[in-house]
N, C-alpha and C positions, 0 to 999 in steps of 0.2 A: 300728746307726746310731750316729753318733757324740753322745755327749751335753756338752752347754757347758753354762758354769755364769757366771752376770751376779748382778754384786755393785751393787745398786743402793742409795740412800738418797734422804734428802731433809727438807726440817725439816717437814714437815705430809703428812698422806695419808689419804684418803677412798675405801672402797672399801664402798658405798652398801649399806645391807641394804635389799630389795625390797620387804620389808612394810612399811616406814616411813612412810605415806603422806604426811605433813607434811616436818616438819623430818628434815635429815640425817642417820643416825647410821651407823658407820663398823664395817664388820667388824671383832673384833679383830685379823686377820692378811690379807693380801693375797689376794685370790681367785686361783684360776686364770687366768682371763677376764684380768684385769688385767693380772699375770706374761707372757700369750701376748703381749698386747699391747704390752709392752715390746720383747720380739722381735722381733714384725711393724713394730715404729717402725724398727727400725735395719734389718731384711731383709724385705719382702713381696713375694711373686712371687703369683701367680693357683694355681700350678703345686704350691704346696708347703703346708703346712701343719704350725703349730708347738705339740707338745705337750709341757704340764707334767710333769718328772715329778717334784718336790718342790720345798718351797717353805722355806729355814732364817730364823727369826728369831736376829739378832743384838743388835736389842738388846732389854733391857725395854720392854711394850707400857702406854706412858702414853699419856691421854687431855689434850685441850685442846678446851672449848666455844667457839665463835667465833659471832657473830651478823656474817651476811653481807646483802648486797645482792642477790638475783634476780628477773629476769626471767620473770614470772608467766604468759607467755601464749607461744604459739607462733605463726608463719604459717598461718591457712587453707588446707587444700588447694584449698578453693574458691573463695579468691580468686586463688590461683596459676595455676589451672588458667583461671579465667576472663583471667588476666594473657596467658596462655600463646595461647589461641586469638585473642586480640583485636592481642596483638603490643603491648599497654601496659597499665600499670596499675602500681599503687603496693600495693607488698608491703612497706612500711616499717613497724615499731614504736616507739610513741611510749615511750620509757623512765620518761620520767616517770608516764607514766600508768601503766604496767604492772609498776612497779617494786614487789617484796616485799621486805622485811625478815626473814628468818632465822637461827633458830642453831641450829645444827651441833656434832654429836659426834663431833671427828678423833682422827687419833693422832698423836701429835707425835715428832718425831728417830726416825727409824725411817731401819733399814738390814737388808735381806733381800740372798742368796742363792737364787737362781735357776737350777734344773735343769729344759732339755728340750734335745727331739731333733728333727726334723722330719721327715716323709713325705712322698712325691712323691706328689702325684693322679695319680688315674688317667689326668686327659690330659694327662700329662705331656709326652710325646711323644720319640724319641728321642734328640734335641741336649739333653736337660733332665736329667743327670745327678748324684748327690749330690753328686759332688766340684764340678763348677760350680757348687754353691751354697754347699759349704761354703767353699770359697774366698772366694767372692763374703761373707761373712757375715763371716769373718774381717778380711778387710781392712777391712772398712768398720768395723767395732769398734775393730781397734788405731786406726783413725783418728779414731775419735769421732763416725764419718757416722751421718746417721740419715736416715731419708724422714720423720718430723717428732719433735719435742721428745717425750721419751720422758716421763711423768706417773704418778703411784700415786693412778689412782682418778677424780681428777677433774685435769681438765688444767691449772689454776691452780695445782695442786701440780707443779711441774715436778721432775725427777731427776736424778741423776748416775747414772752408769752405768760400769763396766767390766767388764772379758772375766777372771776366775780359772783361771790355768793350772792351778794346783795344790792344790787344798782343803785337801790335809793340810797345808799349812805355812800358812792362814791360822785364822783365831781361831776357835773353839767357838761355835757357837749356846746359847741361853739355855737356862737348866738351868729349866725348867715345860714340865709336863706338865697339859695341861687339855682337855675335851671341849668343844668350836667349837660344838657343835649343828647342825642343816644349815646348807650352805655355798652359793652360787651358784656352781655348774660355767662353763659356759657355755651358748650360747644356740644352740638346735639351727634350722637351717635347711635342714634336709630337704626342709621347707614353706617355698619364699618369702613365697609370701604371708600365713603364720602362724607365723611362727616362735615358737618355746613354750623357756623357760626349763629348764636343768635345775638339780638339785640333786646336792650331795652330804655322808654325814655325815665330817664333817671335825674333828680330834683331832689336836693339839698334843702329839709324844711327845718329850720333852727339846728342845723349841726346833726341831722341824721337823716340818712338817707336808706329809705323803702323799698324794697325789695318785694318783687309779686313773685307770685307762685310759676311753677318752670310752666304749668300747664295752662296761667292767667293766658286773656287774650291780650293783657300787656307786652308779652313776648314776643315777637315777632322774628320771623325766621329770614 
């Protein structure tokens, strides 16, 4: 399968550590999760699905603390549901009242290299072939199309993105070498109605970090 490589940046980027339970703090390097997500902005079919298989940092990874404004509460499923059967009701949040103040541990001016490949599902069916997607993936790149604003992390960081024809003739990733600790993979949904988080140990070797396969026994659930 053919593999493409997206040269993204952007001046801020938040890719959330899960243990965190308060305030934000920011992997040092782009998770997987994120990276696919990039992909799936510019190409998502039902049909297909897009894996990491490496992730280059470009540039050095500095931090910037920012104290933010959020939104402390969510909609009720129970007043939704009670909205739902009655045909009215009011699912509004008053901001004022549920407004939090936080700070946050991002990383500032970052710009990654991005390698993956896609797989047809199994119902793919047979009008649904690789080249009708790779096509379809290409064009929409050189054209800058996206199905929505492509983001590192959280979506108020928004990104620039282009398509790398040729790796070798663009710049070297950062020369550090350091050990990530566990990484968040992605999120397995096997289970719909429980979907369970995976991990993996993830290691920074001269500015690029390795990415296993979702099925590796690197992955762990």
């Amino acid at each position: 399968m053919k593999t493409y490589c997206l040269e993204v940046s952007g001046d801020f980027a938040c890719f959330t550590r899960p243990e965190m339970k308060v305030e934000r703090v920011s992997y040092d390097v782009m998770t997987p999760s994120s990276a696919r997500a990039i992909f799936e902005s510019i190409l998502w079919k039902p049909v297909i699905r897009w894996h990491i298989d490496q992730i280059e940092v470009l540039k050095p990874i500095r931090w910037v603390s920012i104290r933010r404004n959020e939104v402390g509460a969510v909609i009720s499923v129970r007043n939704a549901q009670e909205a739902m059967n009655k045909g009215a009701g009011c699912l509004g949040l008053n901001i004022e009242d549920e407004r939090q103040q936080r700070a946050g541990l991002f990383l500032r001016d970052v710009t990654y290299r991005i390698h993956a490949h896609f797989e047809l599902q199994p119902n793919a069916g047979e009008n649904n072939t690789p080249a009708k997607f790779l096509d379809m993936f290409e064009r929409r790149v050189e054209k800058g199309q996206c199905v929505n604003q492509p983001y590192l992390g959280c979506r108020e960081f928004a990104c620039n993105f282009r398509l790398v024809d040729s790796v070798q003739a663009q710049s070297n990733s950062v020369a550090e070498t350091r050990d990530l600790g566990w990484m968040l993979y992605d999120m397995d949904y096997s289970d719909a109605t429980d979907p369970q988080p995976r991990f993996f140990r993830a290691a920074l070797e001269n500015g690029i970090l390795r990415v296993p396969a979702w099925n590796s026994h690197e992955v762990k659930g």
